[in-house]
MDTraj code that builds the backbone (N, CA, C; nanometers):
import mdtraj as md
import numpy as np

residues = "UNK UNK UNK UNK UNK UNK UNK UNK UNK UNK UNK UNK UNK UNK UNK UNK UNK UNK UNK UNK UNK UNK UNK UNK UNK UNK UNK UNK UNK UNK UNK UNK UNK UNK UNK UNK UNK UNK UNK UNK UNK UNK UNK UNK UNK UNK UNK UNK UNK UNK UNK UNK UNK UNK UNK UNK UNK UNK UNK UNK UNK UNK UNK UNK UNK UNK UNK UNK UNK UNK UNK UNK".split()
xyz = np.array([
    [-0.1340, -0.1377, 1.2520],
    [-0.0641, -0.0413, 1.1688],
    [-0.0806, -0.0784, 1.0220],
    [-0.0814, -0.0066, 0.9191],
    [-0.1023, -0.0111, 0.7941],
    [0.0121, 0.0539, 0.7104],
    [0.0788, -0.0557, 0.6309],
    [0.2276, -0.0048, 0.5850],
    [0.1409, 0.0250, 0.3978],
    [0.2055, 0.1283, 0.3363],
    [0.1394, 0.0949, 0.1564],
    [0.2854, 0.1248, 0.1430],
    [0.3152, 0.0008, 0.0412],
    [0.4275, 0.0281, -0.0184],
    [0.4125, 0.0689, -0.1551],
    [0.4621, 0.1804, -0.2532],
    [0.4055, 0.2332, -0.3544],
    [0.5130, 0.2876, -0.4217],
    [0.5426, 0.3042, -0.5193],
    [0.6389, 0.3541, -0.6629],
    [0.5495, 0.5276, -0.7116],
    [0.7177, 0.5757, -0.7056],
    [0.6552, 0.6907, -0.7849],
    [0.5809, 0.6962, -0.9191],
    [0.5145, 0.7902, -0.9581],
    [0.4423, 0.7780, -1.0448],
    [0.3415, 0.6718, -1.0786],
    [0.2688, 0.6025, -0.9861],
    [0.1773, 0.5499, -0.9865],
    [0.0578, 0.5753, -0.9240],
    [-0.0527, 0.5917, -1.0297],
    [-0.1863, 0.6003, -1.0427],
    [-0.2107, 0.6280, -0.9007],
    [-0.2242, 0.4822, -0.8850],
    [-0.3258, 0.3665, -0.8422],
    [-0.2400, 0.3311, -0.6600],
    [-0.1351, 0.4102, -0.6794],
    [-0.0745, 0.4569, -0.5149],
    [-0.1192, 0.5721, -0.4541],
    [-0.1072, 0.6613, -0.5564],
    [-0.1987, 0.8069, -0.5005],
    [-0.3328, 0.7903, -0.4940],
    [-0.3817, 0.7129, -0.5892],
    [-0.5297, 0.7129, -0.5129],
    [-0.5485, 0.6222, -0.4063],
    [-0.4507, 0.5300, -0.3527],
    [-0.4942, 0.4259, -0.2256],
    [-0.4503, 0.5596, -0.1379],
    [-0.3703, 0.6423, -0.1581],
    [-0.2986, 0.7092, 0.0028],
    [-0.3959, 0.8583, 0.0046],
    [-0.4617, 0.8923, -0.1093],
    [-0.5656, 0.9650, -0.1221],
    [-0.6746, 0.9275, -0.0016],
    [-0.7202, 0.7858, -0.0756],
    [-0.8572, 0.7490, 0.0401],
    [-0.8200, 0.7465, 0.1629],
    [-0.7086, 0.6911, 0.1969],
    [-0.6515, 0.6548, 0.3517],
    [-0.6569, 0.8225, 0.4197],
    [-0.5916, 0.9368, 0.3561],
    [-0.5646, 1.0588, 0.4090],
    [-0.7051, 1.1298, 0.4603],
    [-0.8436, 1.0833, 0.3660],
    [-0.9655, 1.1325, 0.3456],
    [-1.0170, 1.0932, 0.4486],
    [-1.0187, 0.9290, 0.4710],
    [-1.1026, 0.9099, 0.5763],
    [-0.9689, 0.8829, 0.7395],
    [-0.8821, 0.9421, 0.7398],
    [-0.8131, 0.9578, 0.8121],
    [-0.7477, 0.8199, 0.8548],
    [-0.7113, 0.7273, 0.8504],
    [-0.6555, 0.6252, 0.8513],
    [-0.4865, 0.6331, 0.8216],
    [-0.4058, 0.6303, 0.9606],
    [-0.3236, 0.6341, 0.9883],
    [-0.2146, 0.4918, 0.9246],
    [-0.1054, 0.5405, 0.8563],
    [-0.0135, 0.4847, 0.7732],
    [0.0955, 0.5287, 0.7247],
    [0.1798, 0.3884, 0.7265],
    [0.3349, 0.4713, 0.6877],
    [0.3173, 0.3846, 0.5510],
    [0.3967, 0.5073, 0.5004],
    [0.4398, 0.4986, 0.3605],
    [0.6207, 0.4287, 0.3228],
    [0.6039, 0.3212, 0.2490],
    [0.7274, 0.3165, 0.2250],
    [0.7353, 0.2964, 0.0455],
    [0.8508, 0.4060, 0.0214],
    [0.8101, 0.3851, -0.1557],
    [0.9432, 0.3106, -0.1539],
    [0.9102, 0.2369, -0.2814],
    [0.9774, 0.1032, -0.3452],
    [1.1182, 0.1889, -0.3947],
    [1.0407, 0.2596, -0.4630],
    [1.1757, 0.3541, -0.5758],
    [1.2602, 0.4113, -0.4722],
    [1.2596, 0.4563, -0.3698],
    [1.3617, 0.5356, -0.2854],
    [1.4377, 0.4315, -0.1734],
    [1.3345, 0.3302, -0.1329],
    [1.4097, 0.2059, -0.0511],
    [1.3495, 0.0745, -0.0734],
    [1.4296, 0.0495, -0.1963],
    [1.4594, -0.0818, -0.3265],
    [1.4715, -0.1979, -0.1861],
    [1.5400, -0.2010, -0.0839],
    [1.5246, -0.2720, 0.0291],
    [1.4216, -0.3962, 0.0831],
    [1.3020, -0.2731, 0.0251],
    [1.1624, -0.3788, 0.0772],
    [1.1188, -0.4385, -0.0418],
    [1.2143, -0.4199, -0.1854],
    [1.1110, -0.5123, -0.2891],
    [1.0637, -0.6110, -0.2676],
    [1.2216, -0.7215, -0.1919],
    [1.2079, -0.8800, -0.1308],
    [1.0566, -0.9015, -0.0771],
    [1.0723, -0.8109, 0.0132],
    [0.9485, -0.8351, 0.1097],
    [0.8353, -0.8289, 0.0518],
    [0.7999, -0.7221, -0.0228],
    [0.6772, -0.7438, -0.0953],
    [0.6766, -0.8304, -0.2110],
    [0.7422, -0.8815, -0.2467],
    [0.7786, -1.0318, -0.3490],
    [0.7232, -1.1312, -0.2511],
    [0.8053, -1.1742, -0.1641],
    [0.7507, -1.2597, -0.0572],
    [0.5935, -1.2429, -0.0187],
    [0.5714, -1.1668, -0.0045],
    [0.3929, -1.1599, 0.0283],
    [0.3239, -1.2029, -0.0937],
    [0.4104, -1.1758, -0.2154],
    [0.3120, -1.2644, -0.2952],
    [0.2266, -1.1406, -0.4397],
    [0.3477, -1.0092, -0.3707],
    [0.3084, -0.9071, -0.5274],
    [0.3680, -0.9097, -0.6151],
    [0.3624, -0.8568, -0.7102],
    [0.4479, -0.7915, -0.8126],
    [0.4469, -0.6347, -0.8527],
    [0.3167, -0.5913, -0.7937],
    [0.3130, -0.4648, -0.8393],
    [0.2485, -0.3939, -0.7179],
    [0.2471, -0.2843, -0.7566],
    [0.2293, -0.1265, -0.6776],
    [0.1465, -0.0605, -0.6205],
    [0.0571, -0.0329, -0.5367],
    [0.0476, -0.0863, -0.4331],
    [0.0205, -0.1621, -0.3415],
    [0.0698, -0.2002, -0.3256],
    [0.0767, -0.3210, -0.1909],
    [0.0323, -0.2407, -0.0151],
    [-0.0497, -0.2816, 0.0311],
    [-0.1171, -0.2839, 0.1455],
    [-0.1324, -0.3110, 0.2625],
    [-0.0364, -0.3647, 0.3453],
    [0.0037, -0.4553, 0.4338],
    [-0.0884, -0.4308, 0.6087],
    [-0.1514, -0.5107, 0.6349],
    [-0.1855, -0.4723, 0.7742],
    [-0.1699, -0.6023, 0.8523],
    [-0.1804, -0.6037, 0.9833],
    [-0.1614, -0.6984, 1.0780],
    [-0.2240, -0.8417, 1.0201],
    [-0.3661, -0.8190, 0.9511],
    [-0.4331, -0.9338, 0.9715],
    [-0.4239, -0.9524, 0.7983],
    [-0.3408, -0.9009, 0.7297],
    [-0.3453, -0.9903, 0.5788],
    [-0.2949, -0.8434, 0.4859],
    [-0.2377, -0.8644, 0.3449],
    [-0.2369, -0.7642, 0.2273],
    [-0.2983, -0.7510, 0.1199],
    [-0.3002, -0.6523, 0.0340],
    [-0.3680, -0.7171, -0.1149],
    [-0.2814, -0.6069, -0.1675],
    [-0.3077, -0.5872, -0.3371],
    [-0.2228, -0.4743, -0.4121],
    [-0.3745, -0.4530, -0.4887],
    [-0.2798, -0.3009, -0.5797],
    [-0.3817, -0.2278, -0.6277],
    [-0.5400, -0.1263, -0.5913],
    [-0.5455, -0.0847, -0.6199],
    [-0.6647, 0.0301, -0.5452],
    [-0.7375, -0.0343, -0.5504],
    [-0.7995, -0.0922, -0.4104],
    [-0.9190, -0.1482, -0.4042],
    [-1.0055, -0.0989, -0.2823],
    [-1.1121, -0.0016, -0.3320],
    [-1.1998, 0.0862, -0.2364],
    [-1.3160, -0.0424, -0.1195],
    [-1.3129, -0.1591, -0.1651],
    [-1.3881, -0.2062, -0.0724],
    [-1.2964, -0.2987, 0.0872],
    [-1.1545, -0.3438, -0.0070],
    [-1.0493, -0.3451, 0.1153],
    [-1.0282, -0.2099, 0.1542],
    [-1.0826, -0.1511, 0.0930],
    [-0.9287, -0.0622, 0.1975],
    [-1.0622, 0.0046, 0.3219],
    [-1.1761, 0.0017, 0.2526],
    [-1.3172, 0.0520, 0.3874],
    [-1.3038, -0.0364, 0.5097],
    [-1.2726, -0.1394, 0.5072],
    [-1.2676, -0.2629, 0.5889],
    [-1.1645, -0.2208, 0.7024],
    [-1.0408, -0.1200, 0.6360],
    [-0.9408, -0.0484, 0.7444],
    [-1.0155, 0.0613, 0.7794],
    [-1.1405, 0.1019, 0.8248],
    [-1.1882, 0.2464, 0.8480],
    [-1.2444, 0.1821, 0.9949],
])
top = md.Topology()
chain = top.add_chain()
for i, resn in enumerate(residues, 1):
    res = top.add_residue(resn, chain, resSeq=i)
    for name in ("N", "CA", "C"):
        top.add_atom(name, md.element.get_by_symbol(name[0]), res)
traj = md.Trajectory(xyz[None], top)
């Protein structure tokens, strides 16, 4: 499963949930701004910022088109 945790009004979240929707890659969305809840958690993994990526076998943040092919 593939969680993106992402803040409104950011770039660089709509374009990670852009590519995911395109090449069909199934994911839940949890935004930061509406459930403040999971900030901890994505602190703990080791972000600070928006989006964050989470899958079984590791995370990263920020739009990055060659992780995120690796989930296709």
């Amino acid at each position: 499963m593939v969680t993106v945790y992402s803040k409104n009004n950011c770039v660089q979240c709509k374009m990670t949930k852009r590519f995911l929707d395109q090449h069909q890659v199934a994911y839940q969305e949890i935004n930061l701004d509406e459930q403040p809840e999971f900030i901890a958690h994505v602190k703990d993994l080791g972000f600070a910022a928006a989006p964050v990526v989470e899958t079984e076998t590791g995370s990263f943040s920020g739009f990055q088109p060659a992780k995120l092919k690796e989930l296709l």
